[in-house]
C-alpha positions in Angstrom: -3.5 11.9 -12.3 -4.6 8.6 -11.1 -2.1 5.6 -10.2 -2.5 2.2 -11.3 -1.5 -0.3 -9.1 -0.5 -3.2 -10.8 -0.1 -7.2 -9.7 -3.0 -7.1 -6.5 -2.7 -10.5 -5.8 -2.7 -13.5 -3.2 0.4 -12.9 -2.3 0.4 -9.3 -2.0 1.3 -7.5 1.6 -1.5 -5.7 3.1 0.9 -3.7 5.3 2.6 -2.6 1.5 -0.8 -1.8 -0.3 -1.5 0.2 3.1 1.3 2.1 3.2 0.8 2.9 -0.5 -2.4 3.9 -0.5 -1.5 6.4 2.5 1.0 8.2 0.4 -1.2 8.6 -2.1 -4.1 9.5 0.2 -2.0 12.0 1.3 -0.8 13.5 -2.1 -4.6 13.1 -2.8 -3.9 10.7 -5.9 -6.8 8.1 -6.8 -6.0 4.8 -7.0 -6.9 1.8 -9.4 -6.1 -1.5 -7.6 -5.1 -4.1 -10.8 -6.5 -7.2 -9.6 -5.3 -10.6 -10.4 -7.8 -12.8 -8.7 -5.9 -16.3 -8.9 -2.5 -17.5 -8.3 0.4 -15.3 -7.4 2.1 -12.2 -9.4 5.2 -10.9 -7.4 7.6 -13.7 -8.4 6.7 -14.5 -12.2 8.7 -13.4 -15.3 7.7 -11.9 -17.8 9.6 -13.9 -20.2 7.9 -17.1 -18.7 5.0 -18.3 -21.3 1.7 -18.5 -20.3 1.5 -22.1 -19.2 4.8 -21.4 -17.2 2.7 -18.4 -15.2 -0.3 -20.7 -14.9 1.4 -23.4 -13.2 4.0 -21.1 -11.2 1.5 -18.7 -9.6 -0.7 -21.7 -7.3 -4.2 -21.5 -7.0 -5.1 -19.2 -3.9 -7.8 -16.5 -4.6 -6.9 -13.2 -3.4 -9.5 -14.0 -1.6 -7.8 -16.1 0.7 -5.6 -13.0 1.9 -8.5 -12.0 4.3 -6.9 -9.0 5.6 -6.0 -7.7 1.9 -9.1 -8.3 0.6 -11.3 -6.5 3.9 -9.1 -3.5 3.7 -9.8 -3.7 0.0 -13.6 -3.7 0.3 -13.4 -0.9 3.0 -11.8 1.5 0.5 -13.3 3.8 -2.0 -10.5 3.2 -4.9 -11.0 2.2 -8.1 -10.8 -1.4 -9.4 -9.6 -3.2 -12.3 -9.5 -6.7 -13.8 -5.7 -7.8 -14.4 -6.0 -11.4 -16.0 -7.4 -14.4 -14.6 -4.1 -15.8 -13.9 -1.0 -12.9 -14.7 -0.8 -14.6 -17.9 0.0 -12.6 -21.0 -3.2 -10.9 -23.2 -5.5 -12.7 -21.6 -8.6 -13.8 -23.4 -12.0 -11.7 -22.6 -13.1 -14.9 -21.2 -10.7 -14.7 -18.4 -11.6 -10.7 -18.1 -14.8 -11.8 -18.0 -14.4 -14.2 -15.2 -12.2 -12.1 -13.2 -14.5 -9.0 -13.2 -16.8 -12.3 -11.9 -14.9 -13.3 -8.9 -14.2 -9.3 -8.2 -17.8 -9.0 -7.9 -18.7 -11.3 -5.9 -16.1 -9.9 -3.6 -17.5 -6.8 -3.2 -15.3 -5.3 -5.4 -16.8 -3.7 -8.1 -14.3 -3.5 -11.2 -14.4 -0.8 -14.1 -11.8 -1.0 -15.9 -9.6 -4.7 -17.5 -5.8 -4.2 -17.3 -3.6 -6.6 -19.4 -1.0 -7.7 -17.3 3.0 -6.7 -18.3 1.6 -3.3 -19.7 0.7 -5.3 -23.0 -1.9 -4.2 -25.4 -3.8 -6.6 -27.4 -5.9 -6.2 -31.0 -8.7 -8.4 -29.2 -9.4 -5.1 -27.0 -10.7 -2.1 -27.9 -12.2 0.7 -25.3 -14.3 -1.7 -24.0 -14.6 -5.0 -22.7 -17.4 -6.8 -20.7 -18.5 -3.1 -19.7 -15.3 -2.7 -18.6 -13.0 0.1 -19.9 -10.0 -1.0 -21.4 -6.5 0.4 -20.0 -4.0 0.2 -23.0 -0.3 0.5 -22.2 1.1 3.5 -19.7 3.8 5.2 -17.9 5.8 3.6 -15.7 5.7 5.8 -12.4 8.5 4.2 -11.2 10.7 5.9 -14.0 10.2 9.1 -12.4 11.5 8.4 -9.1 14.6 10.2 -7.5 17.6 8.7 -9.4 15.5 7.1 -12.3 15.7 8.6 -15.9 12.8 10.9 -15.7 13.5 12.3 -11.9 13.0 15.9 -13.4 10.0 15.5 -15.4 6.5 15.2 -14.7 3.9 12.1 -16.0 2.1 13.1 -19.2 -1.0 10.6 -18.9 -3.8 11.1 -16.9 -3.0 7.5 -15.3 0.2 6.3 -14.9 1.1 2.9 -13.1 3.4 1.2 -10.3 3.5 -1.9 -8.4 3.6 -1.2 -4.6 4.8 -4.7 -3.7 8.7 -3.0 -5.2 8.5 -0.9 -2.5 9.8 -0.9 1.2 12.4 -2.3 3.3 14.7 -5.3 1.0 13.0 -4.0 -2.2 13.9 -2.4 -4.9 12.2 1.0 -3.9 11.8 3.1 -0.5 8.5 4.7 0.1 9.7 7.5 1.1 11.5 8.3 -2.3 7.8 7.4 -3.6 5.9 10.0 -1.3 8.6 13.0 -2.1 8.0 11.9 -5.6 3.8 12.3 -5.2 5.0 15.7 -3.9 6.9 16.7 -6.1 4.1 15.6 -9.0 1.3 17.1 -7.3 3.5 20.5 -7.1 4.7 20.4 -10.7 1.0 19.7 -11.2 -0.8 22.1 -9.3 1.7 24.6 -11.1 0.6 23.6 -15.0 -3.1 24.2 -14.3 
């Protein structure tokens, strides 16, 4: 199973995309960083229209998160375009740019995520040369407490957002690693 982590942005905490990719490092899950290379993700709603998330999210670059972006390049995860901007199905153009500015970051993207879990009928498996990720599980749903705590993932790839996680949010990380474990070990047991 691989984990998608969605909303990588400018305002994203290195110390929380660090601490998530330990856990999984340590569960020995592969990550796919979703990459939203303008403006901010953490605070928009997914109600808002698209000129609403445009003018909301700013203009930094995750780029100008230095740290972020240098633990980022050091890493051998997995990368994906996730909108230009966090707006809803964005156009191929604005795949096409992000996958861009990833590049020239040193980050070499191979898949294009549509931000909010959407799916769109302008993608199909592939766009740009990148491979289109259509709508997933929610990893979060199988936490302790959430509705699927007894069940295991069914898709090879399933996604979260790290930046819900830690001290004040809505998630502890330790609920996430004995989650990972208890995955890998409901795993391990169906192959």
């Amino acid at each position: 199973m691989i984990i998608r982590n969605d909303d990588v942005s400018f305002d994203s905490n290195v110390e929380h995309v660090k601490t998530f990719c330990e856990i999984c490092d340590k569960h020995g899950f592969k990550i796919i960083h979703a990459i939203t290379p303008i403006g901010a993700t953490h605070n928009i709603d997914s109600s808002w229209n698209n000129d609403l998330i445009v003018s909301r999210g700013g203009c930094h670059t995750l780029g100008d998160n230095k740290e972020l972006l240098e633990y980022l390049q050091k890493r051998s995860d997995l990368f994906g375009t996730h909108g230009l901007f966090h707006s809803h199905k964005p156009s191929k153009m604005h795949q096409q740019l992000s996958k861009v500015i990833l590049e020239s970051w040193g980050l070499k993207p191979t898949y294009a995520i549509l931000p909010f879990n959407e799916e769109s009928p302008e993608y199909t498996d592939e766009v740009w040369g990148l491979k289109v990720l259509g709508k997933s599980e929610r990893l979060e749903d199988y936490l302790e407490k959430m509705p699927k705590a007894n069940e295991l993932p069914t898709e090879d790839i399933v996604y979260l957002h790290e930046w819900r996680f830690g001290p004040g949010s809505w998630y502890h990380w330790e609920n996430l690693d004995r989650t990972l474990e208890r995955i890998k070990n409901g795993l391990r047991c169906d192959n």
